[in-house]
SEZA-738723 format. One line per field, with one value per residue (C-alpha): x, y, z; chain; residue number from 1. Coordinates in nm, 4 decimals, always signed. Layout:
BEGIN
c1 = c(X ...);
c2 = c(Y ...);
c3 = c(Z ...);
chain = c(A ...);
n = c(NUM ...);
***
This chain:
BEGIN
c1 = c(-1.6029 -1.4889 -1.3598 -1.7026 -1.8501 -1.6471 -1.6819 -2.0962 -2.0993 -1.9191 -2.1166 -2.4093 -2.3025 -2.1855 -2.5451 -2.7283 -2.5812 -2.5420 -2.9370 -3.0288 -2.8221 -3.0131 -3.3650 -3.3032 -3.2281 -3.5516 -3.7607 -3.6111 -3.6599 -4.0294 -4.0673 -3.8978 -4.1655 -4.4359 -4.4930 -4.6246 -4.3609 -4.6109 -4.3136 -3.9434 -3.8152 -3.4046 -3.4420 -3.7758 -4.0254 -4.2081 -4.4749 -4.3535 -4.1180 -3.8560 -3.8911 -4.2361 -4.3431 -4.7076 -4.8122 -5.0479 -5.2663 -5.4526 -5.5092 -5.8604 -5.8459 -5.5861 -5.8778 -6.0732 -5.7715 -5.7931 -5.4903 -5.1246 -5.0997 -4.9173 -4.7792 -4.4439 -4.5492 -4.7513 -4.4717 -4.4533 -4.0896 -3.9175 -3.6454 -3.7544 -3.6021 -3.4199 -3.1085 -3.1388 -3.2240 -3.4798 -3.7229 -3.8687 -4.2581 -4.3762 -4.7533 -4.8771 -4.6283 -4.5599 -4.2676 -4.1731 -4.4992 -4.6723 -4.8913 -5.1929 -5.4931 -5.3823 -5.2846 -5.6960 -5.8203 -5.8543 -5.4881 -5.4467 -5.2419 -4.9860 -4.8872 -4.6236 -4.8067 -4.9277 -4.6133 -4.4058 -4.2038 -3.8692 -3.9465 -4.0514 -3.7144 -3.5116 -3.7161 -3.6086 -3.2148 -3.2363 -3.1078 -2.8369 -2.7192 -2.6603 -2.4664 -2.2205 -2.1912 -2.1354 -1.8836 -1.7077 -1.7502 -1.6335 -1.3239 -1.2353 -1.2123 -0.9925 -0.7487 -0.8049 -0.7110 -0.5233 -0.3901 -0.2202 +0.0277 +0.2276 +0.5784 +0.7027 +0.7066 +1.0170 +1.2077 +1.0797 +1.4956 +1.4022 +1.1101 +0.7889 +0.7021 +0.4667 +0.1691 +0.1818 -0.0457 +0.1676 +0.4758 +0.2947 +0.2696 +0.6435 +0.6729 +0.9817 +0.9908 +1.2022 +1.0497 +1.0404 +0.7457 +0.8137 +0.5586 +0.2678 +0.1787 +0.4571 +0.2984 +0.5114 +0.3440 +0.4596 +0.1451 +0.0984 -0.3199 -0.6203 -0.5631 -0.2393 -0.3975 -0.6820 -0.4143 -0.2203 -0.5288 -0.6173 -0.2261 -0.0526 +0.3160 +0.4475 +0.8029 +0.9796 +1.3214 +1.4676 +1.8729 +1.9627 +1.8412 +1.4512 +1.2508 +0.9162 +0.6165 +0.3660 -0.0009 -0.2442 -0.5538 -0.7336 -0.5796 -0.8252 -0.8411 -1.0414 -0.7792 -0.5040 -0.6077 -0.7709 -0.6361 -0.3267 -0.2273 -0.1039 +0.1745 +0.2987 +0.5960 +0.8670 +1.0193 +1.3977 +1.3619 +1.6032 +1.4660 +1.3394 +1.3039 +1.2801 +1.0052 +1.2493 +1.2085 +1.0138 +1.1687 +1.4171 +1.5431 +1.6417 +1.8276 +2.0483 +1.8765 +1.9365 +1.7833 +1.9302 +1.9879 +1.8752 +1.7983 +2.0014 +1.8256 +1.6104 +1.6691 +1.8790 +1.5787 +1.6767 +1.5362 +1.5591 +1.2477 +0.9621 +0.7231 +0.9814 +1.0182 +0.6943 +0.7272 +1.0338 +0.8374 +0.5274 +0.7903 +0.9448 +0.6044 +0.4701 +0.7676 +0.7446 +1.0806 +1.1523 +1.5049 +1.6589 +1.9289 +1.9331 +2.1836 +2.1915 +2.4066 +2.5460 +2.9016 +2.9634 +2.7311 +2.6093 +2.4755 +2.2100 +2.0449 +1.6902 +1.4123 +1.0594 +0.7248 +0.3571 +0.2879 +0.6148 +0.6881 +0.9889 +0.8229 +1.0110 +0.8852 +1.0400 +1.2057 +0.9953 +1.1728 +1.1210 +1.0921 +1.0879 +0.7031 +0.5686 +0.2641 +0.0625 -0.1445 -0.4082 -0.5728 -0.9295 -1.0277 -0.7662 -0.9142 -1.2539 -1.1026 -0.8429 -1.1737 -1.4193 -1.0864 -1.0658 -1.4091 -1.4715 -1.2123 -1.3219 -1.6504 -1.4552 -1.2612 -1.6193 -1.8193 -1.5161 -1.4921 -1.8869 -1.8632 -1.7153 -2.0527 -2.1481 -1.8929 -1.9220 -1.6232 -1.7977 -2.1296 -1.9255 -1.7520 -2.1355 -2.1986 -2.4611 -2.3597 -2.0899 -1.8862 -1.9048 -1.8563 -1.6205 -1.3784 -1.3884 -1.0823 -1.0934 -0.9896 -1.1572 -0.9410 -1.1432 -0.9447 -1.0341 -1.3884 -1.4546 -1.2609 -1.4932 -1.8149 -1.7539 -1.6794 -2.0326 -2.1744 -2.0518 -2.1122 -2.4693 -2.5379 -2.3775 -2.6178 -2.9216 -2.9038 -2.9455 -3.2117 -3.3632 -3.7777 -3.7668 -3.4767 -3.4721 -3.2757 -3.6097 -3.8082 -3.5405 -3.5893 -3.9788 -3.9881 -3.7010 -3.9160 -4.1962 -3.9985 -3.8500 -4.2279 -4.4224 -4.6571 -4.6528 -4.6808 -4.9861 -5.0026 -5.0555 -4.7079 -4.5681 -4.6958 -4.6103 -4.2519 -4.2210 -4.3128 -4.0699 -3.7649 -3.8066 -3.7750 -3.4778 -3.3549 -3.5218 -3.2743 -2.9966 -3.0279 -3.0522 -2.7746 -2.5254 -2.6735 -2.5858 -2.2144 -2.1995 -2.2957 -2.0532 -1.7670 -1.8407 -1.8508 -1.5378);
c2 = c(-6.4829 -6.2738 -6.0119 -5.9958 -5.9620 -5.6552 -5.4724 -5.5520 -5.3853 -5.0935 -5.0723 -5.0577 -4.8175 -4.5726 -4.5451 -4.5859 -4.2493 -4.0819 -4.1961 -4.0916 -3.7271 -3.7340 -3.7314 -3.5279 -3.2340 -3.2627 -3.3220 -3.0073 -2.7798 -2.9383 -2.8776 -2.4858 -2.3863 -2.6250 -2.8601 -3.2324 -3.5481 -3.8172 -4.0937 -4.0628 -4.3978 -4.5293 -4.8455 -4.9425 -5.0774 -5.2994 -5.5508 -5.4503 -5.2375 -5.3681 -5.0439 -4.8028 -4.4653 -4.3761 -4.0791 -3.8790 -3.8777 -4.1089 -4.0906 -4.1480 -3.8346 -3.6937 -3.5682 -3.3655 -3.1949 -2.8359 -2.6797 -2.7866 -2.9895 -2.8753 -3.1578 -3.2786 -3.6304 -3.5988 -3.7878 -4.1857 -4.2988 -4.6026 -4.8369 -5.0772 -5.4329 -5.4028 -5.1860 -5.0572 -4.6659 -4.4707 -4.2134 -3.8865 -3.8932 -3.5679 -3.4670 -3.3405 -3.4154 -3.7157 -3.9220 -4.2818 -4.4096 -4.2714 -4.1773 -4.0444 -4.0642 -3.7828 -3.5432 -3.5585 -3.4123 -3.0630 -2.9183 -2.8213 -2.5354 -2.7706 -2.9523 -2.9295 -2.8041 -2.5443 -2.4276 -2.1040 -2.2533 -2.0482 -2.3261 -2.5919 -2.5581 -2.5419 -2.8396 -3.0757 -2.9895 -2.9781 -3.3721 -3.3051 -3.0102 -3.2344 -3.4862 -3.2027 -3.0328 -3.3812 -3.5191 -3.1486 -3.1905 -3.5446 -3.4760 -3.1926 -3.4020 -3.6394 -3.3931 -3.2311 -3.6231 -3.7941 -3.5009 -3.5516 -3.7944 -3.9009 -3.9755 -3.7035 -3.8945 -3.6673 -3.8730 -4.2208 -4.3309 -4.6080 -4.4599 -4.6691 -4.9329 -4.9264 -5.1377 -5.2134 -4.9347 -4.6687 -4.8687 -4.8330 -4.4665 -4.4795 -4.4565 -4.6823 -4.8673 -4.6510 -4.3611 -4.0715 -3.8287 -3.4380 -3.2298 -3.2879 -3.0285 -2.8729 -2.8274 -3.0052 -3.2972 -3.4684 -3.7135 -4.0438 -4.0342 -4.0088 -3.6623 -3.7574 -4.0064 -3.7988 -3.5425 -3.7732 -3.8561 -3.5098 -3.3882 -3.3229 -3.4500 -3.5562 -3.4948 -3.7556 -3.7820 -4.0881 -4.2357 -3.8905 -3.6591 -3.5322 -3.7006 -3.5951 -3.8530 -3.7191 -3.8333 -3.8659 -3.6455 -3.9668 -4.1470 -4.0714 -4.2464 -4.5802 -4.6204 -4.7109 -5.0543 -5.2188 -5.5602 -5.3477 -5.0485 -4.7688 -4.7079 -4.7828 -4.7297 -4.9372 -5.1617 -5.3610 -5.7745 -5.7290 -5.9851 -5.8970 -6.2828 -6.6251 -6.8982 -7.1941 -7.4919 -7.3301 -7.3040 -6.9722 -7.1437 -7.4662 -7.2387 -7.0824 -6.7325 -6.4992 -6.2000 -5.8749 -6.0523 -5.8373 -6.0910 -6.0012 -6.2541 -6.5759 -6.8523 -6.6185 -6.3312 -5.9642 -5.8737 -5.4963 -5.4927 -5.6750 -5.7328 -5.7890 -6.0341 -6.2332 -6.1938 -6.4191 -6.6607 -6.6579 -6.7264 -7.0584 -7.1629 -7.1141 -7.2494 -7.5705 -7.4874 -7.6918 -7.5984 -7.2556 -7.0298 -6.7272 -6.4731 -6.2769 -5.9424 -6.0214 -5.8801 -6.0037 -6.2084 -6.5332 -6.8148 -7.0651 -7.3386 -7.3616 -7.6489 -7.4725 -7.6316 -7.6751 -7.2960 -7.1473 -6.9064 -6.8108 -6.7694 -6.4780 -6.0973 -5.8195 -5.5142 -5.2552 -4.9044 -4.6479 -4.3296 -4.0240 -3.8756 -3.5688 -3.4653 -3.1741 -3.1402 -2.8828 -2.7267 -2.7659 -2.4571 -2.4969 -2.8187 -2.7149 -2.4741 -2.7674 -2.9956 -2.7855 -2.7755 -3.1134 -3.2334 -2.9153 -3.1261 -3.4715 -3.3554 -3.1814 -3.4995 -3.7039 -3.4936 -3.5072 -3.8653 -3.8840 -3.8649 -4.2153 -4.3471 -4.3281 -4.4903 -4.8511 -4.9181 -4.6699 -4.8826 -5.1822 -5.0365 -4.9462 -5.1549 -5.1840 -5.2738 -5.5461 -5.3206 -5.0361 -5.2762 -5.3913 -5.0044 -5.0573 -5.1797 -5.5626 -5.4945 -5.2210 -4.8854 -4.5887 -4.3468 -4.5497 -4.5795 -4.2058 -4.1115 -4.3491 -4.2552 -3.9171 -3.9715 -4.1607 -3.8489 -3.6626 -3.9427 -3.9652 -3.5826 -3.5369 -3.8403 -3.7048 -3.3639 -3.4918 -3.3371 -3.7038 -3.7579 -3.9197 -3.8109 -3.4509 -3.3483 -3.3980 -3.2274 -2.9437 -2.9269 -2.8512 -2.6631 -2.4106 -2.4662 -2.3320 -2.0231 -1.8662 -1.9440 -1.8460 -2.1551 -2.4912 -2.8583 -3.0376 -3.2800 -3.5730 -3.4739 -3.4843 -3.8249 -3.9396 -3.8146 -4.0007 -4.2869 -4.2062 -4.1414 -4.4591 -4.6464 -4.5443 -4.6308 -4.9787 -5.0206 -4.8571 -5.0773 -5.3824 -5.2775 -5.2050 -5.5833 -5.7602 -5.5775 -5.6688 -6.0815 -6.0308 -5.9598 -6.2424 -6.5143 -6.4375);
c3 = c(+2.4964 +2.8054 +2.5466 +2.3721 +2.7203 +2.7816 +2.4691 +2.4775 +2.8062 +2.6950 +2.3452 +2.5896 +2.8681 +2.6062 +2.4148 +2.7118 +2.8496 +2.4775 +2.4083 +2.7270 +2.7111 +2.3716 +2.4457 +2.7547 +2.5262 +2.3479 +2.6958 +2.8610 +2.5323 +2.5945 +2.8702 +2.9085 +2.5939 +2.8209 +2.5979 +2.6962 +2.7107 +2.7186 +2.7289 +2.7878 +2.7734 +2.7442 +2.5423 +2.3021 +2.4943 +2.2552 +2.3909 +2.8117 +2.9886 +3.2190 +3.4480 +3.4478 +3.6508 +3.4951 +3.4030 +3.6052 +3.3142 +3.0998 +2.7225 +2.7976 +3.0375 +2.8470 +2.5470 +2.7935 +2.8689 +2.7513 +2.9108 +3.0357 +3.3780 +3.6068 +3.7557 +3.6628 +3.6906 +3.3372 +3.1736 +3.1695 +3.2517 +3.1794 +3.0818 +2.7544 +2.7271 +2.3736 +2.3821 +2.0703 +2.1715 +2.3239 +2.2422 +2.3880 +2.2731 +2.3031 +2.2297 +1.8972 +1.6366 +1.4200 +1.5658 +1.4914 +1.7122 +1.3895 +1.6281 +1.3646 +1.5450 +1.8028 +1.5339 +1.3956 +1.7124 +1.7524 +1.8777 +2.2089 +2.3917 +2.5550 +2.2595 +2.0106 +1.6968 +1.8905 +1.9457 +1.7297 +1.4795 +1.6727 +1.9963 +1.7757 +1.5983 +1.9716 +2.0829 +1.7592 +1.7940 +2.1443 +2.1619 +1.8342 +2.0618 +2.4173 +2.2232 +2.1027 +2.4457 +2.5963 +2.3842 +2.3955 +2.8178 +2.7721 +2.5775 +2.8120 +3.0939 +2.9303 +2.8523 +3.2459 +3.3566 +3.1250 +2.8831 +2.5642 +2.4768 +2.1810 +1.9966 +1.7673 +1.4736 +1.3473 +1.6254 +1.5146 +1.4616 +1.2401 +1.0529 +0.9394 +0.8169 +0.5230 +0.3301 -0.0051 -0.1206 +0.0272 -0.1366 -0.4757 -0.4146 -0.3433 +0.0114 +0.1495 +0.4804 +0.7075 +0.5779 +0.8064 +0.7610 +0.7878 +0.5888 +0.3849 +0.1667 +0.3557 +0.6509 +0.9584 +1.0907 +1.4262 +1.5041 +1.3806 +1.4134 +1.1969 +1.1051 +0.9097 +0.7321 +0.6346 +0.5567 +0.3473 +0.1575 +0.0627 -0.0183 -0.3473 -0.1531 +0.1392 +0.2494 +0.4339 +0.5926 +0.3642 +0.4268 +0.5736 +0.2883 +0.2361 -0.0271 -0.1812 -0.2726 -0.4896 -0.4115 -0.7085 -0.7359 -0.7570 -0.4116 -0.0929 +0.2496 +0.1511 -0.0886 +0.1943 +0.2570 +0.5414 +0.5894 +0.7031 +0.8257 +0.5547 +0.8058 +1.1272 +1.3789 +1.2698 +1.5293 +1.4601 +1.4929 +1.8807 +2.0773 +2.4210 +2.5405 +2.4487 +2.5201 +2.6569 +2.4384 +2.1458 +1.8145 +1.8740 +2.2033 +2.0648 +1.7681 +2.0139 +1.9982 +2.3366 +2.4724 +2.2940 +1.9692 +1.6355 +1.3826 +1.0422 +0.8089 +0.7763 +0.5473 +0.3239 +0.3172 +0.4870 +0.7760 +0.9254 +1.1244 +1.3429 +1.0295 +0.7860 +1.0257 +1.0163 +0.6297 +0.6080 +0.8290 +0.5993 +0.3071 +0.5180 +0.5685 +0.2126 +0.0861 +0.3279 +0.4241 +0.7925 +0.7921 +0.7765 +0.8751 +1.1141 +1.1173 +1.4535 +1.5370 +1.8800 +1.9489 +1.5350 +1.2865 +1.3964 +1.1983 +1.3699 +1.2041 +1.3374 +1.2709 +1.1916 +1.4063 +1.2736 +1.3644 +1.1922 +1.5080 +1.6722 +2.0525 +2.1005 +2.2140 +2.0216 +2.2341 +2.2065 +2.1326 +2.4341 +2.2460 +2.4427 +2.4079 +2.4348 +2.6766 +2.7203 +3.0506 +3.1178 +3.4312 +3.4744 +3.2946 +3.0140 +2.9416 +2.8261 +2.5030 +2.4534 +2.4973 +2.2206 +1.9777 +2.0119 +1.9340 +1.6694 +1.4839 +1.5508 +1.4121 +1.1174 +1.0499 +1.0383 +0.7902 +0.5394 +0.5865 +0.5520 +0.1152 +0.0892 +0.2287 -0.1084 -0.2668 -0.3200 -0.0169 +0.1933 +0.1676 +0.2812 +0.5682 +0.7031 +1.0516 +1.2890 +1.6519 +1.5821 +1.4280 +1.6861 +1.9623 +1.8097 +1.8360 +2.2039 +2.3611 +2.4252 +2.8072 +3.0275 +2.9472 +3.1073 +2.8725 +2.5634 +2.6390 +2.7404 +2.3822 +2.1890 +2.3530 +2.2956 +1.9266 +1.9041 +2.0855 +1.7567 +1.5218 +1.6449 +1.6723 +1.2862 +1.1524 +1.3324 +1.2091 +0.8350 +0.6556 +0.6171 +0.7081 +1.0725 +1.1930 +1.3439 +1.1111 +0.8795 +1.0916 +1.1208 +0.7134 +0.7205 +1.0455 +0.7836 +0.5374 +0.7288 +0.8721 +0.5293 +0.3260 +0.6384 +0.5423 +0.7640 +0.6137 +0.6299 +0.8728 +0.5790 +0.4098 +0.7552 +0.8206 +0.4610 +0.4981 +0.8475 +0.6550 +0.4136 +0.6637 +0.8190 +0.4955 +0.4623 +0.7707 +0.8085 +0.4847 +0.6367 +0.9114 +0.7216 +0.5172 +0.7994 +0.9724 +0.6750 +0.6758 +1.0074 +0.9507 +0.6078 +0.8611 +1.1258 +0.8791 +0.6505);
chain = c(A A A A A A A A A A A A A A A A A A A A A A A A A A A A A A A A A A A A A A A A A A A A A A A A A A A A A A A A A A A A A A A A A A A A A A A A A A A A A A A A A A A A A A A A A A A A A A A A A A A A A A A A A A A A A A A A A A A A A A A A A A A A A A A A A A A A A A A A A A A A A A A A A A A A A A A A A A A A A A A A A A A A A A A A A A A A A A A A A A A A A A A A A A A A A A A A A A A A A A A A A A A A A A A A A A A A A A A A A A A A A A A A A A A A A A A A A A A A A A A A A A A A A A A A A A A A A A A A A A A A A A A A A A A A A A A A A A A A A A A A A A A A A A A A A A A A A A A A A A A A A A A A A A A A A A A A A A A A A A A A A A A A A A A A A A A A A A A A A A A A A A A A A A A A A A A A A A A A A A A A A A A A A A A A A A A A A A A A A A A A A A A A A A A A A A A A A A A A A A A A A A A A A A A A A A A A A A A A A A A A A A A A A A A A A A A A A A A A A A A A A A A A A A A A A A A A A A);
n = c(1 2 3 4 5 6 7 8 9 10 11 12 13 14 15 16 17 18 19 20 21 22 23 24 25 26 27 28 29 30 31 32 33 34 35 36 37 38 39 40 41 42 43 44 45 46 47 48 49 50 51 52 53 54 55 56 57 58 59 60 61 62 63 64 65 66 67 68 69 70 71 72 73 74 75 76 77 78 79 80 81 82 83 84 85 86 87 88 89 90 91 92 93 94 95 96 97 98 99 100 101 102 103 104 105 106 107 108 109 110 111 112 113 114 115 116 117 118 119 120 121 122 123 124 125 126 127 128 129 130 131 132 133 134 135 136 137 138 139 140 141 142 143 144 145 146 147 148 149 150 151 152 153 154 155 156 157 158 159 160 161 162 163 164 165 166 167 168 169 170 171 172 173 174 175 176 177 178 179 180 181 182 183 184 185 186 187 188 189 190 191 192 193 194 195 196 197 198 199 200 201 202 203 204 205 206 207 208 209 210 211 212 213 214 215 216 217 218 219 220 221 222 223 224 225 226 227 228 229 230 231 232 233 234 235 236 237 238 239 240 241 242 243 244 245 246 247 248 249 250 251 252 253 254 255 256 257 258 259 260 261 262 263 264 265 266 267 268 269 270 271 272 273 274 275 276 277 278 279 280 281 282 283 284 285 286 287 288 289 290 291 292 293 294 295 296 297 298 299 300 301 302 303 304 305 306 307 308 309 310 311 312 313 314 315 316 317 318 319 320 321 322 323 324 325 326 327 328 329 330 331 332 333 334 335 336 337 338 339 340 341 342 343 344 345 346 347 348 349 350 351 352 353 354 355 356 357 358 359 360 361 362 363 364 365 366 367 368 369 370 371 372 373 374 375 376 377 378 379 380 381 382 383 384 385 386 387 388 389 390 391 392 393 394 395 396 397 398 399 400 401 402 403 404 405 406 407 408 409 410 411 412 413 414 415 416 417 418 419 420 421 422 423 424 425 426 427 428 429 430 431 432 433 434 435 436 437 438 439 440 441 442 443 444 445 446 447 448 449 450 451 452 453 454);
***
C-alpha cells in the first residue's frame, strides 16, 4: 500500500506541473495577441471547485462587453477536485465545454475568432510548445546535477543473459554486444533495443571470437517479450551472504561460494540460477545436490522448503562505469539532444499502437503510475516527468478533432485555402474528437483493470 501511495503522489505531482505548464502556454499566447481566458483551471472542476478566484466579469455582463478589459483579473482561477487534467477556456472558440451558445452571438474584438489565423495558430501550440521546452529544461538539469552514468557494455566480463525470444533469434547467454548494423554500441538502454529491432545484424563478442546474429525483416520491438527482459546484465550465482537457518545455511553454503550446479542441472549465472530452482520445485524434488567452487568443487546435500529458495543475496559485480558531467551551460545542448531523441525514440515507437500488441500495451493512469520508482528517487521522477512532458506534447499535436492538434489541422487548412470552417463543422468535429477519446480512454481503463486482475 505505502508503495502505491508513493507512486500516486508522484503520478500526480508530475501532471499537475506538466498540465499546468500546458495550459499556461495557451493562456500567455492569449493573452500576448489579447485574447480573453475566461477559466484557467488545474484539475476538472465538475459540479464545485476545491479552490476559486472569480473573474472580474460576469457572463451576464460579459454580452454587453464590446471591447477587451483591461484588468488582469478577467480570468476565473482555480483548482478542480478530479485529477484528471485541466483546461485553459478561452473565449470564442469551441473547446471541450462545447460551449455553443457563445459562438451564436455576434463576435467580439477580444475573442479568439476574431483573431488572424497566424495568432490563432501560436495560441493552439502554445501549450504542445511549453511541454517540449520543459521537458528539454528538465532534462538539462538532470544532466547539470546528476550527469550521465552507465557501464560500457563492451566491458560486461560475463556478457548477458538472454530471453527466449532473443535465444530463438540465436543470441547465447554470455553474449557480449559490439555493433549493430555495425555501428559500436556501449549502452544497455532503450535505444539499443529499439536499435536491435530495426537492424539487419548484430555483432557480439561470443567465447573470445566475434559472432554475427541476423535479425529478420519481420522482428520489431513488441516482438521481444514482456514477461521478461530481451536482455540483461549477466550476474555469476557467488553468494554475497547467507540467511542463518534458511535452506542454503543448513546446506553448508558460505559467503564467496559460486554455485557450479543444482540437483545435477548447470548453473553459470544468477537466473540460471532460479531456473534450476523452478525445475526442483516443478519436479517436487525435496532433496538435491549443490556443487560449490570454493578453493576446489564441493558437494552439499540440501533439503528444499515450501518456497524452494536458497535465502541467499548474490554478489553483485562492481563494473567500472563511465560518467559524463556538464557545466550549467553545457547541460542545456546535452539537455535538447537528449530530449530531441527521446521524442525521436517515441514517434517511431508510436506505429505499434496500431498493431493488435500495441492496443494492449495502451494504459490509463495505472499503468503510468505504475513507471515511477516504487521509493522516492528525485532523479527517476524528474526523467519520467519529462518523458510525459514529450509523450503528452507528441499526442496533443495529432491532427485529431479536440485535441489542438485538430484545431492546428483546420486553422492550416484555413491558411493555405484562405477560407475558414464554419463554426457547425467546428462544433461537429469537436464532437467528433472527443469520441474518440472517450474510447481511447475506455480502452486504455479496461487495459489498465486487464492488468490488475491477472
Amino acid at each position: 500500500m505505502e508503495i502505491f501511495f508513493i507512486r500516486a503522489l508522484q503520478l500526480i505531482l508530475a501532471l499537475s506541473l506538466l498540465v499546468f505548464i500546458h495550459e499556461f502556454g495557451h493562456f500567455l499566447f492569449s493573452r500576448i495577441f489579447k485574447v480573453r481566458v475566461e477559466k484557467f483551471y488545474l484539475f476538472f472542476d465538475w459540479g464545485f471547485s476545491l479552490i476559486m478566484r472569480p473573474g472580474k466579469f460576469s457572463k451576464k455582463e460579459d454580452k454587453a462587453l464590446i471591447k477587451l478589459p483591461t484588468g488582469k483579473s478577467e480570468t476565473e482561477y482555480g483548482m478542480g477536485w478530479l485529477p484528471l487534467g485541466g483546461y485553459c477556456k478561452i473565449s470564442g472558440m469551441i473547446d471541450e465545454s462545447m460551449d455553443v451558445e457563445q459562438m451564436k452571438q455576434p463576435a467580439k474584438p477580444w475573442e479568439f475568432r476574431s483573431k488572424p489565423a497566424w495568432q490563432r495558430l501560436l495560441i493552439m501550440i502554445g501549450g504542445v510548445l511549453f511541454n517540449f521546452i520543459l521537458a528539454l529544461f528538465i532534462y538539462s538539469m538532470v544532466l547539470f546535477n546528476w550527469g550521465e552514468e552507465y557501464i560500457d557494455l563492451h566491458k560486461v566480463e560475463y556478457g548477458m543473459e538472454f530471453n527466449d525470444k532473443a535465444k530463438s533469434l540465436g543470441f547465447k547467454d554470455g553474449d557480449i554486444i559490439l555493433k549493430v548494423d555495425g555501428n559500436e554500441v556501449h549502452r544497455l538502454d532503450v535505444d539499443l533495443l529499439r536499435a536491435i529491432a530495426d537492424s539487419k545484424e548484430v555483432t557480439v563478442l561470443r567465447n573470445g571470437n566475434e559472432a554475427s546474429v541476423a535479425i529478420p525483416d519481420s522482428f520489431g520491438l513488441l516482438d521481444m517479450g514482456k514477461e521478461t527482459p530481451f536482455m540483461t546484465i549477466r550476474l555469476p550465482a557467488v553468494i554475497d551472504s547467507v540467511i542463518p537457518g534458511k535452506v542454503a545455511a543448513n546446506a553448508g553454503l558460505q559467503s564467496g561460494d559460486k554455485i557450479v550446479s543444482i540437483g545435477g542441472v548447470e548453473v553459470a549465472s544468477f537466473a540460471q540460477l532460479n531456473k534450476a530452482l523452478e525445475a526442483m520445485r516443478e519436479a517436487d524434488r525435496t532433496t538435491f545436490d549443490i556443487v560449490v567452487e570454493r578453493d576446489s568443487l564441493v558437494t552439499l546435500n540440501a533439503v528444499a522448503d515450501s518456497t524452494y529458495l536458497l535465502n541467499v543475496t548474490i554478489k553483485m559485480v562492481d563494473y567500472p562505469t563511465v560518467k559524463a558531467e556538464y557545466g550549467f551551460f553545457e547541460s542545456f545542448p546535452a539537455g535538447i539532444k537528449y530530449g530531441v531523441n527521446v521524442l525521436k525514440g517515441y514517434v517511431s515507437d508510436f506505429k505499434y499502437v496500431f498493431s493488435k500488441e500495441g492496443a494492449k500495451s495502451v494504459g490509463m493512469f495505472a499503468t503510468i503510475g505504475s513507471m515511477f520508482p516504487a521509493s522516492w528517487n528525485w532523479h527517476q521522477f524528474w526523467l519520467m516527468t519529462a518523458m510525459l512532458s514529450i509523450i503528452l506534447a507528441f499526442m496533443n499535436i495529432l491532427p485529431i478533432p479536440a485535441l489542438d492538434g485538430g484545431h492546428v489541422l483546420f486553422l492550416l487548412i484555413e491558411v493555405i485555402s484562405g477560407k475558414k470552417p464554419s463554426d457547425k463543422v467546428l462544433e461537429y468535429a469537436q464532437m467528433v474528437g472527443m469520441f474518440i477519446l472517450l474510447g481511447l480512454f475506455v480502452l486504455a481503463t479496461y487495459n489498465d483493470i486487464m492488468r490488475f486482475i491477472f
